[in-house]
DSSP file (Angstrom, degrees, kcal/mol; ACC not computed):
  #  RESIDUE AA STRUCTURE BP1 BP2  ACC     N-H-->O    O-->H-N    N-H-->O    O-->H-N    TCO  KAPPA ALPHA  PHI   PSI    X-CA   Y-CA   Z-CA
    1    1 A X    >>        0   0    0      0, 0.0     4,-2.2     0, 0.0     3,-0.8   0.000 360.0 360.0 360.0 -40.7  -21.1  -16.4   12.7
    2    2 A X  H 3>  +     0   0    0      1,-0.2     4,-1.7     2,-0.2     5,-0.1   0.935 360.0  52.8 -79.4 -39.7  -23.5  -14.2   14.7
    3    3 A X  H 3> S+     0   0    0      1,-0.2     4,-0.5     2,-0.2    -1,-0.2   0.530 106.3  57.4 -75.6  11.9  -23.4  -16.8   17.6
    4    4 A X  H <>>S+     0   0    0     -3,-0.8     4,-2.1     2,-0.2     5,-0.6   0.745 108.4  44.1 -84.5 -45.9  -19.6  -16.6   17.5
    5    5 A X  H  X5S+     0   0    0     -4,-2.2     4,-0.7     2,-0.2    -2,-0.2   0.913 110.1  50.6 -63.8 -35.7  -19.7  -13.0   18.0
    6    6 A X  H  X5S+     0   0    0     -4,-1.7     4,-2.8    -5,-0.2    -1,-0.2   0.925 114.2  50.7 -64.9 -52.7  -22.3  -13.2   20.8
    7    7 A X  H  X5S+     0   0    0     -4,-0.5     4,-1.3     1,-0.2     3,-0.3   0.988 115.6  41.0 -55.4 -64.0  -19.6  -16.1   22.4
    8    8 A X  H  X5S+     0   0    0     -4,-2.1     4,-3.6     2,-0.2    -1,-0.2   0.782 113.8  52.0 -44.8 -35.4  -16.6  -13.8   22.1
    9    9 A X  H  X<S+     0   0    0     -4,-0.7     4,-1.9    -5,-0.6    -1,-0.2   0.996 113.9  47.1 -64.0 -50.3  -18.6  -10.4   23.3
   10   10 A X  H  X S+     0   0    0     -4,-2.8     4,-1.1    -3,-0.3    -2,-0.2   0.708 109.8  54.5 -71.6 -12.5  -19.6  -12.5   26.2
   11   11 A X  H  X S+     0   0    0     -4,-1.3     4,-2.3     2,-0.2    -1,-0.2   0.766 110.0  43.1 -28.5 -75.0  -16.2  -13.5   26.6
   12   12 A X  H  X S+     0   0    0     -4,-3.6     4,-1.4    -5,-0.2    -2,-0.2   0.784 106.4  61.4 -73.3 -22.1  -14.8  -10.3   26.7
   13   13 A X  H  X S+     0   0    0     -4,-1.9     4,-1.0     2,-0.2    -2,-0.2   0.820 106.8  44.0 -84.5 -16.2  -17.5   -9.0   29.0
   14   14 A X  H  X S+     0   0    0     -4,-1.1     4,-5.2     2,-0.2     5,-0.3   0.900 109.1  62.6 -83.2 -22.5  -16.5  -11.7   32.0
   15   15 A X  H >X S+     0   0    0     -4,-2.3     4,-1.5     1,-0.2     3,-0.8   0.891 107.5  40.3 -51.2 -75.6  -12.8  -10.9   31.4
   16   16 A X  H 3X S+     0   0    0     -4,-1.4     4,-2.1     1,-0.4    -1,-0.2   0.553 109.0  60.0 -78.5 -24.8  -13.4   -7.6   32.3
   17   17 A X  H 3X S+     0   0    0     -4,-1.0     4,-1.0     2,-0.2    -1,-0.4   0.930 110.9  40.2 -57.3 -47.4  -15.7   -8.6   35.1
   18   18 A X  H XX S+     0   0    0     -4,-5.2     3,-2.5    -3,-0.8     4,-2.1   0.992 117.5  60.1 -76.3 -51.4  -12.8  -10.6   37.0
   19   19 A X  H >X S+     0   0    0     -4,-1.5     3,-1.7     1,-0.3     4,-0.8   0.824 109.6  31.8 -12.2 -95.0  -10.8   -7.7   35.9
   20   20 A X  H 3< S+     0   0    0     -4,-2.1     4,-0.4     1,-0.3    -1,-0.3   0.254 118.6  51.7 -70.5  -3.1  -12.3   -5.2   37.4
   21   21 A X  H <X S+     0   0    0     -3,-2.5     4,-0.6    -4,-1.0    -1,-0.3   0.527 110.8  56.1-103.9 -11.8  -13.6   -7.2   40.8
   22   22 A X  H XX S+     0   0    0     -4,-2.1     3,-6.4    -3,-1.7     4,-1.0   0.884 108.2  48.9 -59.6 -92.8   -9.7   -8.4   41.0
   23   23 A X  H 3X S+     0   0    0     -4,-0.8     4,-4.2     1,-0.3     5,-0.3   0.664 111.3  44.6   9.5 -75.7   -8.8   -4.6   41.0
   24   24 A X  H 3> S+     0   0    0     -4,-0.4     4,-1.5     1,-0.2    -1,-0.3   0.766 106.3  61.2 -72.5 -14.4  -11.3   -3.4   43.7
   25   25 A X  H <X S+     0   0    0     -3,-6.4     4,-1.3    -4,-0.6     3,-0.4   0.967 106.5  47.2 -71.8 -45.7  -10.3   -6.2   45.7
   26   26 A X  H  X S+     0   0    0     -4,-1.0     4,-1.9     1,-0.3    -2,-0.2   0.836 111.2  48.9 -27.8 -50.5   -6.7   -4.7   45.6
   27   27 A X  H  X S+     0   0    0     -4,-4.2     4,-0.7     1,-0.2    -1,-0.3   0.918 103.9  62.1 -79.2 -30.5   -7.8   -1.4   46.5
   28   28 A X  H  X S+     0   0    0     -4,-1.5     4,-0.6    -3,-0.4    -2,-0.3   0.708 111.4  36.9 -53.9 -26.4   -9.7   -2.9   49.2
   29   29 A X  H  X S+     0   0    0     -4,-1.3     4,-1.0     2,-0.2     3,-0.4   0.763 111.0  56.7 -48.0 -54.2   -6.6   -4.2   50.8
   30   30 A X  H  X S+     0   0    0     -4,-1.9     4,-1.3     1,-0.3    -2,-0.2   0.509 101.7  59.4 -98.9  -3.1   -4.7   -1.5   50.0
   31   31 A X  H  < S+     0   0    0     -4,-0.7     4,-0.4     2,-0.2    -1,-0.3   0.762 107.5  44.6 -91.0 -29.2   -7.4    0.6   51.9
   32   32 A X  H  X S+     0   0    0     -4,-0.6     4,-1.6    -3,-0.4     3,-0.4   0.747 101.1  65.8 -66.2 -27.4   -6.9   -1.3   55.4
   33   33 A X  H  X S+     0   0    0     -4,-1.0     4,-2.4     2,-0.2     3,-0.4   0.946 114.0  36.4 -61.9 -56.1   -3.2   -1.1   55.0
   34   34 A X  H  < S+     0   0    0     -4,-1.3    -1,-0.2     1,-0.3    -2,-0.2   0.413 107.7  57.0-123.9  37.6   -4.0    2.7   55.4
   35   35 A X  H  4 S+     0   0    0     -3,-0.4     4,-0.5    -4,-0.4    -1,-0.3   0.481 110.8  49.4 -63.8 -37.9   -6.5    2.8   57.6
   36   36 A X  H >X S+     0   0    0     -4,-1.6     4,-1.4    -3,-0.4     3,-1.3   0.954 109.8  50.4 -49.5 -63.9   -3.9    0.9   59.9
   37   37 A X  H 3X S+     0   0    0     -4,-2.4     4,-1.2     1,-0.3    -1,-0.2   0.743 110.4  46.1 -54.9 -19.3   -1.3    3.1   59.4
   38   38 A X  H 3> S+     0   0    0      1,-0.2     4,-0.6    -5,-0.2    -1,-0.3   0.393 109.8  58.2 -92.3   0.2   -3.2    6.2   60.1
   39   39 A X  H <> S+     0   0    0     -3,-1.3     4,-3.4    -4,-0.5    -1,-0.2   0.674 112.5  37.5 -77.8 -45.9   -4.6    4.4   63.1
   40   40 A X  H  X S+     0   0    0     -4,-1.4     4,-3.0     1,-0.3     5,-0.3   0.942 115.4  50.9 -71.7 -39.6   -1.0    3.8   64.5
   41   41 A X  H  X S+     0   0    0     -4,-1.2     4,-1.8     2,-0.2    -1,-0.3   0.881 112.8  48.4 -78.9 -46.8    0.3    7.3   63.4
   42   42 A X  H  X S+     0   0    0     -4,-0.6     4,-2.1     1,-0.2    -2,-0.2   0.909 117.2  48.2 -91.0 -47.8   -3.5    9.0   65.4
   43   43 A X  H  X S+     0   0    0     -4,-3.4     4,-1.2     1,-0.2    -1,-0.2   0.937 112.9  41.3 -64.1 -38.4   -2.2    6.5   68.6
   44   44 A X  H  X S+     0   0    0     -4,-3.0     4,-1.1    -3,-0.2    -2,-0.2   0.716 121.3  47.6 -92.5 -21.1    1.9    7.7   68.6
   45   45 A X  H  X S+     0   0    0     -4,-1.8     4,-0.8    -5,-0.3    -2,-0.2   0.914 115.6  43.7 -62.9 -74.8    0.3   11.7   68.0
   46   46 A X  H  X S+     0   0    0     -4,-2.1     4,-1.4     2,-0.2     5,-0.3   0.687 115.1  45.0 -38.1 -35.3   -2.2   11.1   70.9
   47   47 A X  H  X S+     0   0    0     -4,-1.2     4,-1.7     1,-0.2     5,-0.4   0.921 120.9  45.5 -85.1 -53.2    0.5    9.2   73.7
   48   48 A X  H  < S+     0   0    0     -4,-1.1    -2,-0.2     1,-0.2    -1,-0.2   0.645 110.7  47.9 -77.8  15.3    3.0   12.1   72.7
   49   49 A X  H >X S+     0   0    0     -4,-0.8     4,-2.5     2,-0.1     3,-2.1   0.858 121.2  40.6 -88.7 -64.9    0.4   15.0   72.9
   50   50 A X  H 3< S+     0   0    0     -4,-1.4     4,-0.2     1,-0.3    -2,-0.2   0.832 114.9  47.4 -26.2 -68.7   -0.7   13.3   76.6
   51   51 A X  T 3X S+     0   0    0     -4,-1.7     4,-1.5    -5,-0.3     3,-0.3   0.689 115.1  50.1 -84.3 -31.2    3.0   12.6   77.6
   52   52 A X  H <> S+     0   0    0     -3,-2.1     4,-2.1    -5,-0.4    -1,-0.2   0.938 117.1  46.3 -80.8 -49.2    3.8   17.0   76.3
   53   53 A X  H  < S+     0   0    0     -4,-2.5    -1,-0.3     1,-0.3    -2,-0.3   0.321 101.6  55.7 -67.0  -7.9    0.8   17.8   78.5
   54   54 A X  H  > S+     0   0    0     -3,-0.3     4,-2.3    -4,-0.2    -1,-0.3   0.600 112.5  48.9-111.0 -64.1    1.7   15.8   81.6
   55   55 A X  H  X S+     0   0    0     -4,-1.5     4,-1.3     1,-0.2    -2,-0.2   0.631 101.5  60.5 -73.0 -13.8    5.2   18.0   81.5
   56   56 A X  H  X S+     0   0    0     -4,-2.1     4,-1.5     2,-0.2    -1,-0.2   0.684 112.0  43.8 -81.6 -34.7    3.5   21.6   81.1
   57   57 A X  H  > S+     0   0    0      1,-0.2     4,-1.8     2,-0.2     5,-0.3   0.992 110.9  52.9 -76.0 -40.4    1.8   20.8   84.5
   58   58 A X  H  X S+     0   0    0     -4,-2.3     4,-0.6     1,-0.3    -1,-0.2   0.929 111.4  41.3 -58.6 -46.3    4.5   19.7   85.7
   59   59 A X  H  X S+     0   0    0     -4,-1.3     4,-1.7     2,-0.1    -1,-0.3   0.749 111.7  60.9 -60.8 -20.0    6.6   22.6   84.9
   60   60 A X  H >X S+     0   0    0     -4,-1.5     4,-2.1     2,-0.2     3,-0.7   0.984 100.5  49.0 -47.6 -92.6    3.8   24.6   85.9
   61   61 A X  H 3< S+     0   0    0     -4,-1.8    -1,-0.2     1,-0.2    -2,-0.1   0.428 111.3  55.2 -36.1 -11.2    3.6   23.5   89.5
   62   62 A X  H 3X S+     0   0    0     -4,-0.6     4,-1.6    -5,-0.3     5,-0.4   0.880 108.7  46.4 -84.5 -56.3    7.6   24.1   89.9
   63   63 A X  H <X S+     0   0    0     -4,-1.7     4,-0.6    -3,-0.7    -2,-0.2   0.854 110.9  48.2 -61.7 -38.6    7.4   27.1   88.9
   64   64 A X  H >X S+     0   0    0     -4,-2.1     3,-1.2     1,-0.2     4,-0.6   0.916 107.8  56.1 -78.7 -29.1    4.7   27.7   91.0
   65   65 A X  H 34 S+     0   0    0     -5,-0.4    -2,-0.2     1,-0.2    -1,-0.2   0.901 113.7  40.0 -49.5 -21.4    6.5   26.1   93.8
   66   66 A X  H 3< S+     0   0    0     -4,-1.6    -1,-0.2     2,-0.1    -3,-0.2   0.456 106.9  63.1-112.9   6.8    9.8   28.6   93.4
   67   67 A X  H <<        0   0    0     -3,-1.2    -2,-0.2    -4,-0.6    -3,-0.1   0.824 360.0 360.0 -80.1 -84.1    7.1   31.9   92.6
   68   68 A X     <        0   0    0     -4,-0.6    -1,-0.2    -5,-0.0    -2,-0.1   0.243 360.0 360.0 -32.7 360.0    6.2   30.7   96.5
């Protein structure tokens, strides 16, 4: 009886092992999926910050061209 309970305990303890290393693989996944997006989202801020900044000089330098 007692080495039925000892099979079953151990039983229940590797279910929960694959459980719980399925799980953090999941979250591991789901943690490059949004590291990726925030990668993509840091690259389309950065080209339209450049691209806003490239058009303040430019307007700059008209304007100084018609102060002149």
């Amino acid at each position: 009886m007692e080495n039925k309970l000892v099979t079953a305990l151990l039983g229940l303890l590797l279910a929960l092992g694959g459980w719980n290393l399925s799980q953090t693989f999941s979250l591991s996944k789901d943690m490059v999926l949004v590291k990726e997006k925030i990668s993509q989202i840091e690259e389309t801020l950065d080209t339209k910050t450049l691209n806003k900044n490239k058009n303040k000089k430019k307007n700059k330098k008209k304007k100084k061209k018609k102060v002149d």
